[in-house]
C-alpha positions as CSV (number, residue, x, y, z in Angstrom):
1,X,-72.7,-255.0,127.9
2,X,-71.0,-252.8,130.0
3,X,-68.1,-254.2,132.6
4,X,-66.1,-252.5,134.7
5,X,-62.5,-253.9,135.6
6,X,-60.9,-253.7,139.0
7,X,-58.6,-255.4,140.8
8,X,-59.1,-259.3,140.2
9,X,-62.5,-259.0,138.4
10,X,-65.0,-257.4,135.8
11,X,-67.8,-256.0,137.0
12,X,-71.2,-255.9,135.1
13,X,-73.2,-253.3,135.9
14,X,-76.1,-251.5,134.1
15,X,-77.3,-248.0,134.5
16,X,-81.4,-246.3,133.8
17,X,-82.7,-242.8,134.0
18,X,-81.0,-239.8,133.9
19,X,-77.1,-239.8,135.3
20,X,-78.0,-235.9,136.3
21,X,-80.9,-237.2,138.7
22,X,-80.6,-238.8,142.4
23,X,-78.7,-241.5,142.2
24,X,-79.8,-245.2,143.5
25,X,-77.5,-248.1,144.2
26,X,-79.0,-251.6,143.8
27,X,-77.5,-254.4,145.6
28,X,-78.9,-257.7,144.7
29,X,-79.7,-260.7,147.0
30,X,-77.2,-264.3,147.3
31,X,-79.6,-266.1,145.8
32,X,-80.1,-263.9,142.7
33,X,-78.5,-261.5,140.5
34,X,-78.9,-257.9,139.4
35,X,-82.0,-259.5,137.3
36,X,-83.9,-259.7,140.5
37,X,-84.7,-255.6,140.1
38,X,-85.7,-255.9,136.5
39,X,-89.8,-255.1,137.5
40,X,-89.0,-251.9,139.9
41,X,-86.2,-250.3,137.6
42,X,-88.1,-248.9,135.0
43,X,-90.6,-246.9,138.1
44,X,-87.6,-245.9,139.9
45,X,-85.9,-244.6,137.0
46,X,-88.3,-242.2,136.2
47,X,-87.0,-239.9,138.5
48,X,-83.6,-241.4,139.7
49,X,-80.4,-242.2,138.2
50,X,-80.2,-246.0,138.8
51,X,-77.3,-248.2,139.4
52,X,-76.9,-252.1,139.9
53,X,-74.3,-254.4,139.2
54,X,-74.0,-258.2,139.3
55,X,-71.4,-258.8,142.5
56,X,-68.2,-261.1,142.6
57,X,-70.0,-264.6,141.9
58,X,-73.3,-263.9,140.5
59,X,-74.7,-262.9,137.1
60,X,-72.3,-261.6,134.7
61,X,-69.5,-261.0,137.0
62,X,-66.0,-262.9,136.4
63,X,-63.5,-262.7,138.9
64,X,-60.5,-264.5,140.2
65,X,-60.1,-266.0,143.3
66,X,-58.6,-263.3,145.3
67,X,-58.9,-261.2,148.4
68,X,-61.8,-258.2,147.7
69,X,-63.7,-255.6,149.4
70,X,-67.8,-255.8,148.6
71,X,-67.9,-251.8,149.3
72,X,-64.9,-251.4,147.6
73,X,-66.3,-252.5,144.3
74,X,-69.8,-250.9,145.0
75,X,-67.7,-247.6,144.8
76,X,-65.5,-248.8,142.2
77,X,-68.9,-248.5,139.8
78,X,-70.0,-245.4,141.9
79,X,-66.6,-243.3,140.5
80,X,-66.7,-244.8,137.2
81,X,-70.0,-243.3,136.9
82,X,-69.0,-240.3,138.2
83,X,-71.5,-240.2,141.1
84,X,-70.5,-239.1,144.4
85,X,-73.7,-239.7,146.6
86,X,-76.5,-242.5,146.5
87,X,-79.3,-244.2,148.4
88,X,-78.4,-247.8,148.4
89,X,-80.9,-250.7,148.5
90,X,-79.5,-253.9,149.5
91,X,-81.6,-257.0,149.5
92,X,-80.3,-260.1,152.0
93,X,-76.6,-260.1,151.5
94,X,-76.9,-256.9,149.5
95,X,-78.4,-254.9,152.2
96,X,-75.3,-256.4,154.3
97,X,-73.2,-254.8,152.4
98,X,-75.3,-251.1,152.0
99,X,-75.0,-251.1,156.2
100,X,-71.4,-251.9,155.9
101,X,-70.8,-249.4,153.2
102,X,-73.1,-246.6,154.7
103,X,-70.2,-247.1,157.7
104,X,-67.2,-247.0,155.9
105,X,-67.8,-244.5,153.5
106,X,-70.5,-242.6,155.1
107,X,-69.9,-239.6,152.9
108,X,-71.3,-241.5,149.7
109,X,-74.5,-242.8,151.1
110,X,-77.7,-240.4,151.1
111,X,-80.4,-243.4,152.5
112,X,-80.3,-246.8,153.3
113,X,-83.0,-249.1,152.6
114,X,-82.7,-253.1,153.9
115,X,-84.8,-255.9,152.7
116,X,-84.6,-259.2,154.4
117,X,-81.4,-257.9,155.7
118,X,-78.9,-258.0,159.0
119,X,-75.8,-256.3,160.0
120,X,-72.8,-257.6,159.5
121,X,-71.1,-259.6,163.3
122,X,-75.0,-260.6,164.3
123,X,-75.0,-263.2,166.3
124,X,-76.1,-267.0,165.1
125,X,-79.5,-267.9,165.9
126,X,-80.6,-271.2,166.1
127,X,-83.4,-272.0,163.7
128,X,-86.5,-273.7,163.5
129,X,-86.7,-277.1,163.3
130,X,-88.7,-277.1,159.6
131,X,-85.5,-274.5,158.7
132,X,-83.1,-276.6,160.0
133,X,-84.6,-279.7,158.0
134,X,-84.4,-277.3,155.0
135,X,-81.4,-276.2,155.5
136,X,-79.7,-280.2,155.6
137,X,-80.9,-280.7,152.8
138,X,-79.1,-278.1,150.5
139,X,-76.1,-279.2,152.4
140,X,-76.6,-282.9,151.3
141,X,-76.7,-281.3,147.2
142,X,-73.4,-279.5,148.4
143,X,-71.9,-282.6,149.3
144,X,-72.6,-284.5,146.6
145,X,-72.0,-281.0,144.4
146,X,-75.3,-281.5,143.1
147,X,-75.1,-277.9,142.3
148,X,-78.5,-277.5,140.3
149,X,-80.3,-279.4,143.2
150,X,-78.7,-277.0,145.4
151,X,-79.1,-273.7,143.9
152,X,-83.0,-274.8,143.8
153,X,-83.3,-275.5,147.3
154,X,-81.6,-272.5,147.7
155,X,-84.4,-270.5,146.2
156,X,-87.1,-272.4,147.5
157,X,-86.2,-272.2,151.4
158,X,-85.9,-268.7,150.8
159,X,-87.8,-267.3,148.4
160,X,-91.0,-269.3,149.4
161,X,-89.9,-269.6,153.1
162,X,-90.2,-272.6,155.3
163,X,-93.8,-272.4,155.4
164,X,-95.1,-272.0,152.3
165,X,-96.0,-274.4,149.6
166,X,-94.6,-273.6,146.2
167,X,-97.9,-274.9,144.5
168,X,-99.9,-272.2,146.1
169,X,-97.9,-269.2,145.0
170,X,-98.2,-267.7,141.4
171,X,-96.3,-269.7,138.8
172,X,-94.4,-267.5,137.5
173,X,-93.2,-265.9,140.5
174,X,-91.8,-269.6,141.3
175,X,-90.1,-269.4,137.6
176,X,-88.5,-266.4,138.4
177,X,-87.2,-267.3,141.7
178,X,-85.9,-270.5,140.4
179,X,-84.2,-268.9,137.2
180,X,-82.2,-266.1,139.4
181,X,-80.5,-268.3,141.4
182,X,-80.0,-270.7,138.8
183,X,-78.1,-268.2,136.3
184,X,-75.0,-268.2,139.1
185,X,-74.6,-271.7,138.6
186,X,-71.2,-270.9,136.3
187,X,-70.0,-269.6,139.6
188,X,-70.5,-272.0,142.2
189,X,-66.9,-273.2,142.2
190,X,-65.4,-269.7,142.4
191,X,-64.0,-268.6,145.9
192,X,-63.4,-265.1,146.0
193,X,-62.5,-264.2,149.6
194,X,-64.3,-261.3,151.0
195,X,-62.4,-259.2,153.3
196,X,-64.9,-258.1,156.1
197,X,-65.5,-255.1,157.5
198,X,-63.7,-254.9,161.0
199,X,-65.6,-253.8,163.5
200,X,-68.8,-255.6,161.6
201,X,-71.9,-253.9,161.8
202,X,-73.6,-255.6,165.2
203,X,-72.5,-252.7,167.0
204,X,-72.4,-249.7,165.3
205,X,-75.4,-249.1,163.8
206,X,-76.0,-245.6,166.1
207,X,-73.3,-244.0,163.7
208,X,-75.8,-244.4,160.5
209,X,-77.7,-241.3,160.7
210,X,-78.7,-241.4,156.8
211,X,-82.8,-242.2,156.7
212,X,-83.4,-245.7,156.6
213,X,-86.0,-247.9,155.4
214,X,-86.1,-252.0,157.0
215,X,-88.1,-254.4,154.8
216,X,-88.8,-258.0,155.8
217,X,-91.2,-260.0,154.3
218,X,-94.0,-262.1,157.0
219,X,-92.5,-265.5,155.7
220,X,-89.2,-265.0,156.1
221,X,-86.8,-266.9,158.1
222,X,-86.7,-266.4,161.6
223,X,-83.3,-265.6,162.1
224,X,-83.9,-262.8,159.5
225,X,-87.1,-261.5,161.1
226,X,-84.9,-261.0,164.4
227,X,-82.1,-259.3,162.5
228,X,-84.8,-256.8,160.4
229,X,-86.5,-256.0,164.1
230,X,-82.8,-255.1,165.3
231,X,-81.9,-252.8,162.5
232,X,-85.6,-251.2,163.0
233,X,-84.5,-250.7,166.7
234,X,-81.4,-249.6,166.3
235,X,-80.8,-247.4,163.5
236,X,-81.2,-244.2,164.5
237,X,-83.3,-242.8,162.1
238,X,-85.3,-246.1,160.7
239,X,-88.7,-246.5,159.2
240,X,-89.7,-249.7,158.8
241,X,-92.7,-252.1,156.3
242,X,-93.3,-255.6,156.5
243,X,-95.0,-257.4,153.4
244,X,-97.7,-259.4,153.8
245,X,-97.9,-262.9,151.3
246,X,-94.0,-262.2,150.8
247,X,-90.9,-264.2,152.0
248,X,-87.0,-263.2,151.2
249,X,-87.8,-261.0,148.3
250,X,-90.5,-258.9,148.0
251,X,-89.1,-257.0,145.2
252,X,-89.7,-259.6,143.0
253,X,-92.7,-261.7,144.5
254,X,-94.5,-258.4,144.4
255,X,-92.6,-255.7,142.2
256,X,-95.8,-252.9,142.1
257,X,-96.4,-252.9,146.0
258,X,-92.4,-253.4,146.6
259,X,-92.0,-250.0,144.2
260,X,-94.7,-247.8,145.3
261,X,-93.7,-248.4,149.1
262,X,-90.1,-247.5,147.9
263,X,-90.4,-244.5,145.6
264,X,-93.1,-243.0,148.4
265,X,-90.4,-243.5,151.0
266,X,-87.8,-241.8,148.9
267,X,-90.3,-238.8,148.3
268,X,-90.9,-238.2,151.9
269,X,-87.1,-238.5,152.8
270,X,-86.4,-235.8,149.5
271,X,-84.5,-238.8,148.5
């Protein structure tokens, strides 16, 4: 198992396809763990040199409780690899960080795709009430640090969305949603303190002039829905897909459609 060590923590990462072919940078979602790719790596790999790693609290990661840099350690794997240029794809948090990195280190980032994702200094937006009612309740686990509870409400109010039923969706994508977020449960009491990029995102999205690719799913969150239709309006060089029968991660409710969109995106962009 491969881990990388850096200041205050080991990063896991693993690696598919060939290391001489475009490179791709996976960044996986809070509420999941470089597992979440597992269905789309193999597809991608076929032509592409692909990268993900397990960030500072999730998966296989360790780290101390210190002060780090998210882009910092995405690079960190990027030069132990020896790779100088990727297209990153960030899901929720991890498309966070892909913006912020594609503007602090322009020079190392080929394309950009989001999914479910918003820059980094948007504003807060207030919610619906059914989200809000959701959203009490994983803070009720948290206070009792019910952590299980917790991490499976966590993957229910966004993986299903606020207006789905569980029962109606396919088993075993529930499974899976349910299983990703609960493999981070050795981390919950870790507090790694991110240092944020300063200026944030919100307004500077006009100096990412890499292709781009925003992907929502139709049952996401509202606040995320208004922060995918700002990146699609304001990146300057955006194309944009919204999944049908899909909340937070379409990657993994529905890996063949989530793939084909992707690796055709990547072919028209010579990506």
């Amino acid at each position: 198992m491969p881990h990388l060590d850096v200041d205050g923590a080991s990063l896991y990462y693993e690696t598919a396809g060939d290391p001489a072919a475009p490179a791709l940078l996976l960044i996986h979602a809070g509420i999941a763990n470089l597992r979440m790719w597992d269905p789309i790596v193999p597809a991608l790999a076929a032509d592409h040199h692909v990268i993900r790693f397990d960030t500072r609290g999730f998966g296989q990661t360790a780290t101390q409780n210190v002060g780090f840099s998210d882009r910092a350690d995405a690079l960190s794997v990027l030069d132990a690899l020896d790779v100088h240029k990727a297209t990153v794809i960030g899901a929720s948090r991890g498309g966070g960080i892909a913006i912020d990195l594609a503007l602090e280190s322009p020079g190392r980032v080929r394309g950009l795709v989001t999914v479910g994702s918003g820059p980094s200094g948007f504003p807060e937006l207030d919610m619906t009430d059914r989200e809000d009612e959701l959203f009490d309740e994983i803070d009720v686990a948290f206070e009792a640090r019910d952590w299980e509870r917790m991490l499976r409400l966590e993957a229910a109010v966004w993986d299903f969305g606020p207006e789905r039923d569980p029962a109606t969706l396919d088993p075993a994508f529930v499974e899976t949603a349910y299983a990703l977020n609960l493999a981070n449960l050795p981390h919950v009491e870790e507090n790694p303190t991110p240092v944020r990029l300063d200026p944030p995102a919100y307004d500077r999205l006009s100096d990412i002039t890499v292709p781009a690719l925003v992907i929502v799913g139709e049952y996401d969150l509202s606040p995320v829905l208004a922060e995918s239709e700002f990146l699609a309006s304001n990146l300057p060089d955006a194309d944009t897909v919204r999944f049908r029968n899909a909340a937070h991660l379409p990657s993994v409710e529905h890996p063949g459609e989530f793939t084909r969109v992707v690796r055709d995106w990547l072919g028209q962009r010579g990506l």
